[in-house]
C-alpha positions in Angstrom: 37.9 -25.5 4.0 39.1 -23.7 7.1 38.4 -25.2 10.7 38.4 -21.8 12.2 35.8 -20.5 13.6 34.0 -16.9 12.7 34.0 -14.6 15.1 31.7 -13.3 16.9 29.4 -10.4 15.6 28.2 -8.5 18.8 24.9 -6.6 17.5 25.0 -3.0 17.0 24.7 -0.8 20.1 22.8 1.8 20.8 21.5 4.5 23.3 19.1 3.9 25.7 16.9 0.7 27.0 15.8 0.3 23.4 16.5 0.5 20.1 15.2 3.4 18.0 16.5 3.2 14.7 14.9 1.0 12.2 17.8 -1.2 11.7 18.7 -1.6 15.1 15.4 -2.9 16.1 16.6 -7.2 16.0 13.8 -8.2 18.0 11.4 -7.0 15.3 13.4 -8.2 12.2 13.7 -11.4 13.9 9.6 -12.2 15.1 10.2 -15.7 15.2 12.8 -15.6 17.6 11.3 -13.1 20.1 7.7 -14.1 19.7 7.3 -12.2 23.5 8.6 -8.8 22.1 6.5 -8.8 18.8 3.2 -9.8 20.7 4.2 -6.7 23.1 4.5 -4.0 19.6 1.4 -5.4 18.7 -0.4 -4.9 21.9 0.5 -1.3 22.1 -1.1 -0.8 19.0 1.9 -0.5 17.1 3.4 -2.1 14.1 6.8 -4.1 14.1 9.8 -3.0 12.5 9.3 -4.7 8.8 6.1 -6.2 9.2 2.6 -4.5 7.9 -1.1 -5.8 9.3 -3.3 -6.2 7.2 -6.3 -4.2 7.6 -9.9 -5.4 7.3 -9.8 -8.7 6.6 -12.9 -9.9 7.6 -14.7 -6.9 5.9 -12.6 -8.0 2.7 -13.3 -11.5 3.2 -17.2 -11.3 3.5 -16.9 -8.7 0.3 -14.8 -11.0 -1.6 -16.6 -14.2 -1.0 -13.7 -16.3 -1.9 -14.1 -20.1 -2.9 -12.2 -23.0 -3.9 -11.5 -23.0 -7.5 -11.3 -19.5 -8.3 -9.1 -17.6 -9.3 -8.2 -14.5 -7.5 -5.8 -11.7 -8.0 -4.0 -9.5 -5.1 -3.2 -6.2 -6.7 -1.5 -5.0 -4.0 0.4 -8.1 -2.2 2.8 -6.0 0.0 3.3 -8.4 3.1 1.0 -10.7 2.0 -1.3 -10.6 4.8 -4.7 -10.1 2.7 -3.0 -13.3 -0.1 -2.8 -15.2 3.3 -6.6 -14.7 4.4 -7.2 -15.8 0.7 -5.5 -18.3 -0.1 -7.0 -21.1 2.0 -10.3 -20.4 0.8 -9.5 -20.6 -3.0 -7.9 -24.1 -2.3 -8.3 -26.8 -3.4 -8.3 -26.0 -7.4 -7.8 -22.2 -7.0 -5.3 -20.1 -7.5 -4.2 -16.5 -6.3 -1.7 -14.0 -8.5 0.5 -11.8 -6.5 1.2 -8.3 -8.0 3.4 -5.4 -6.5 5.7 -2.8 -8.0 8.5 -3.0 -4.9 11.7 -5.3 -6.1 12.4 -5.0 -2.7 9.8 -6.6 -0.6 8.0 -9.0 -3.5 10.7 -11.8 -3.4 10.4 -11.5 0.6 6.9 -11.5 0.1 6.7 -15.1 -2.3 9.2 -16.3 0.3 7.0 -16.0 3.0 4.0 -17.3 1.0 6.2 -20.4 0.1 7.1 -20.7 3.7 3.7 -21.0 4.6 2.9 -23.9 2.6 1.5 -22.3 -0.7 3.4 -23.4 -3.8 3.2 -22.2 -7.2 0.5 -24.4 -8.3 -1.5 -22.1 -5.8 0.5 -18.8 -6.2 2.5 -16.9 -8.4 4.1 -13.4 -7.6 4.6 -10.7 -10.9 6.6 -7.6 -10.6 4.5 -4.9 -11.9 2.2 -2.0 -10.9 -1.4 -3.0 -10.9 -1.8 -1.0 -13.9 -0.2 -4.2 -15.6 -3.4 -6.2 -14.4 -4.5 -7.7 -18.3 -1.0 -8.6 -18.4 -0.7 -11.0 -16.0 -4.1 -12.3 -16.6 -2.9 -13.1 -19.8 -1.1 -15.6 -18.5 -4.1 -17.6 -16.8 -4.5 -18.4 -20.8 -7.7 -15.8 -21.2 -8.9 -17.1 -17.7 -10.6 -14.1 -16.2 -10.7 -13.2 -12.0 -13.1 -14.6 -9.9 -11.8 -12.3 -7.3 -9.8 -9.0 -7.3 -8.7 -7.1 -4.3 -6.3 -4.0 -4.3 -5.1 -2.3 -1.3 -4.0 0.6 -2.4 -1.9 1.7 1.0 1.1 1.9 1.5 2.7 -0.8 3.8 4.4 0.1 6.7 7.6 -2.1 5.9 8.0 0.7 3.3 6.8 3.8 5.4 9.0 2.4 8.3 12.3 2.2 6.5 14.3 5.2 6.2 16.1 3.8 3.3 12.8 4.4 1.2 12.3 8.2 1.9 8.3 7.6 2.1 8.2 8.8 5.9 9.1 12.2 8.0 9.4 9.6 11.2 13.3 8.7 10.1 16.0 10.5 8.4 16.6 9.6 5.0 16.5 10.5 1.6 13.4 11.8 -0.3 13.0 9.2 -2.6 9.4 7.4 -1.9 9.5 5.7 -5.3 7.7 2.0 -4.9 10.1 0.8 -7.5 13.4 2.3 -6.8 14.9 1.3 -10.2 12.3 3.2 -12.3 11.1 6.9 -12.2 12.3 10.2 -10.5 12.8 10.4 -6.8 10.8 12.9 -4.5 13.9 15.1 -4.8 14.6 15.8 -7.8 10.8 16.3 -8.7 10.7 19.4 -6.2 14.1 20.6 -7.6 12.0 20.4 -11.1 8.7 22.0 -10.0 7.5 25.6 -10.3 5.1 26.6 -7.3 2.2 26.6 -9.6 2.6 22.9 -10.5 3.2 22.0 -6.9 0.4 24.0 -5.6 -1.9 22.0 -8.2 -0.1 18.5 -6.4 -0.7 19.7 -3.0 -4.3 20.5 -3.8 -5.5 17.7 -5.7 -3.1 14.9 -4.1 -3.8 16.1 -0.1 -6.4 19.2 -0.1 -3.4 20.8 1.4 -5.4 24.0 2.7 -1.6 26.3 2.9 -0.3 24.7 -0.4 0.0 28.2 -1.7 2.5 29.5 0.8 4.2 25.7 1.3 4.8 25.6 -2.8 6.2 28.8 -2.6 9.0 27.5 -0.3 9.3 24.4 -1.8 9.4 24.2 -5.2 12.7 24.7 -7.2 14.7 24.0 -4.0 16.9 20.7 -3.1 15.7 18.7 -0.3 18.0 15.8 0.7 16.4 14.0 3.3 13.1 13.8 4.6 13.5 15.2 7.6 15.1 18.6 6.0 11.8 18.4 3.7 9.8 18.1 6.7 11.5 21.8 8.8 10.7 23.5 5.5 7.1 23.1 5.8 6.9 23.4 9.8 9.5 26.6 9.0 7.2 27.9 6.7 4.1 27.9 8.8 6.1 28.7 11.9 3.1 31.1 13.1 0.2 28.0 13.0 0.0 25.9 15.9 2.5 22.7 16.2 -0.3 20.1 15.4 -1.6 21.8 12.2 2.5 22.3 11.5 2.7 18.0 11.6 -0.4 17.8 9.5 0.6 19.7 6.5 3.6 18.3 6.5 1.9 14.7 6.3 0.0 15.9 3.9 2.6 17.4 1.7 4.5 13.9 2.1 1.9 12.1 0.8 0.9 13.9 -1.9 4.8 13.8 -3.5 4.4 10.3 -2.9 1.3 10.2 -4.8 2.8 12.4 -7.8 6.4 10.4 -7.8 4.5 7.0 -8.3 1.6 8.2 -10.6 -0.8 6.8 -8.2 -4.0 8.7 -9.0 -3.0 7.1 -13.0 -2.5 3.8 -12.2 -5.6 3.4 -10.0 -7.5 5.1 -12.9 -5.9 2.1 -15.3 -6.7 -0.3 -12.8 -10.9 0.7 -12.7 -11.2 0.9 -16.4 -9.6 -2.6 -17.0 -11.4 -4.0 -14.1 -14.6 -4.7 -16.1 -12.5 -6.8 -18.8 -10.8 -8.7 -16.0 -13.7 -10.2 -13.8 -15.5 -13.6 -15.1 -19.3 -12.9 -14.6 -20.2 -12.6 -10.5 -16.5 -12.0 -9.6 -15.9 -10.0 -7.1 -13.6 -6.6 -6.4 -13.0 -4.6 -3.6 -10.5 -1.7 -3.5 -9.4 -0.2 -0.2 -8.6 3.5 -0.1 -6.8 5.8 2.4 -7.3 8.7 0.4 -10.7 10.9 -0.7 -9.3 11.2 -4.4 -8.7 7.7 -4.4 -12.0 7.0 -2.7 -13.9 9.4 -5.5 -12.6 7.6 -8.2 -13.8 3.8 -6.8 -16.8 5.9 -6.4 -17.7 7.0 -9.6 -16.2 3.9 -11.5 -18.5 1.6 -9.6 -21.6 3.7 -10.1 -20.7 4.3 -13.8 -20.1 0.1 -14.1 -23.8 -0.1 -11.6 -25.6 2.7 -14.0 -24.0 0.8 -17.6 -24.9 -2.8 -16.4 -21.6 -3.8 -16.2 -21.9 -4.2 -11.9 -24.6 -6.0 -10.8 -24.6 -4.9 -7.4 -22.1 -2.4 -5.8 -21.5 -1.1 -2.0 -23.9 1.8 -1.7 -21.9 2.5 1.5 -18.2 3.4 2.5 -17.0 0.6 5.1 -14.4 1.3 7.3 -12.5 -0.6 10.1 -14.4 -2.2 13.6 -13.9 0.2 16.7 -11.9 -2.7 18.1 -9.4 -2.6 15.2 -8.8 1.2 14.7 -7.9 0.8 18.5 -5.5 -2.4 17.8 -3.9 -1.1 14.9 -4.2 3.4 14.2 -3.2 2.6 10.6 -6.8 1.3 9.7 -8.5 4.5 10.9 -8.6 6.2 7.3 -9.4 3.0 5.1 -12.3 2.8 3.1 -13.2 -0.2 1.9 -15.6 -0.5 -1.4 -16.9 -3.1 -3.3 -18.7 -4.3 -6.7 -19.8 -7.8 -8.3 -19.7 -8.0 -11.9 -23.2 -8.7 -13.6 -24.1 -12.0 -15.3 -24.5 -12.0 -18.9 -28.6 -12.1 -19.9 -29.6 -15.3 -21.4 -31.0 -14.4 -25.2 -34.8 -14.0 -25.7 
């Protein structure tokens, strides 16, 4: 082995008293070394680079009633913040199962978990949608969930990075698949649609009130990057004001997203397995940033309420504390429902 040192690796520079482009931004890759900096991000309300909050976690916690010895399942384990609420309350004897899509931030994910003292007697992480729920059920040897949450966000360390396409707040390219490896990117979907189809998207996916003139300048045309996608729908409505401009263009982001990842199917999956999943009194609760996505908890708990499969369901949307949708903007559109699973009746 050589006894020469490496060289030095001065960080990358950049304009200005900070950094602004995702990978430039150390400090926030790097919380445990600049505790200071993080704890400044969060106080601003803001998010660090990488990192996702979790969002209603004492709301979920009180729905969920976690307790040691049950089994729980995280369909949507993203950063892990909700599994890391959970986990100490299912201990000892329980265990939590970790599912998420993303190749990318899963390993991270069960590293962090294993970091933080949870081994896999206590939790295991699966690389599937949540679609794929029975499946990994299957192998708690028939064992059925005591407790089910699903977050059905997306996190911010994949809205943040422009590598993933998901976000008109960085250039990069229009992918916004959760599982880059699988599927059709964001771009080659819009090369693919004709406006009709895309109008249909834009409707159902965002309630997109100008998705009749945006599909028209949309569809059949190549988009690179996110930010070109973004000046074509700020182009195209050039004589609305600038803030209704940024809307529709949000709105047309997320409802691509919703269409390249099948979302509205999946969580349809999900609700219809749910009932076969839960041992009698578990507990679900599904948080939504979306009204489609809200509907469809909606009318799957009332269906379950109305057939005897729910014992008892939220009659009520719950959303986020003033105090949080201050802390952290991102929690200002969740809506947080829940349902317990009846008990079987005893025969006469």
């Amino acid at each position: 082995m050589s006894d020469i040192p490496e060289p030095h690796k001065r960080r990358p520079r950049y304009s200005g008293k900070n950094p602004r482009r995702f990978e430039h931004k150390y400090k926030e890759h790097a919380p445990s070394l600049y505790p200071e900096a993080v704890q400044k991000i969060l106080d601003q309300g803001k998010t660090p680079a990488g990192a996702h909050r979790p969002i209603m976690v004492p709301e979920i916690l009180e729905a969920l009633a976690p307790m040691p010895g049950d089994l729980a399942v995280d369909c949507t384990l993203g950063f892990g913040g909700h599994s890391q609420a959970l986990l100490p309350r299912l201990l000892p004897g329980g265990r939590l199962l970790g599912i998420d899509a993303d190749p990318i931030e899963l390993p991270r994910t069960e590293a962090r978990l294993r970091e933080a003292g949870f081994l896999s007697d206590a939790f295991t992480a699966h690389r599937c949608n949540f679609a794929g729920i029975t499946a990994v059920l299957a192998t708690e040897n028939g064992r059925r969930a005591n407790v089910v949450l699903a977050d059905l966000g997306v996190s911010s360390m994949q809205l943040d990075n422009p590598a993933r396409g998901f976000s008109l707040k960085y250039d990069g390219p229009l992918d916004m698949r959760m599982n880059p490896s699988k599927g059709q990117p964001a771009r080659e979907l819009l090369l693919r649609l004709t406006p009709g189809k895309l109008q249909e998207i834009l409707t159902e996916n965002a309630d997109e009130p100008h998705a009749a003139a945006v599909s028209t300048t949309l569809a059949g045309k190549d988009f690179p990057t996110t930010l070109a996608l973004a000046r074509e729908v700020r182009t195209t409505l050039k004589t609305r004001p600038n803030e209704e401009q940024e809307l529709s263009a949000r709105r047309v982001f997320q409802a691509l997203r919703i269409a390249v990842n099948q979302e509205f199917d999946v969580l349809d999956t999900l609700l219809k397995q749910l009932p076969d999943c839960l041992a009698e009194g578990g507990r679900v609760a599904i948080l939504s940033f979306h009204s489609g996505e809200d509907r469809r908890v909606k009318k799957a708990f009332e269906a379950g309420l109305h057939d005897g499969v729910y014992g008892v369901i939220s009659q009520e949307i719950i959303r986020a504390g003033e105090q949080e949708r201050r802390a952290n903007p991102r929690s200002k559109s969740a809506k947080l429902r829940w349902a317990r699973k009846a008990h079987s009746k005893a025969p006469a």
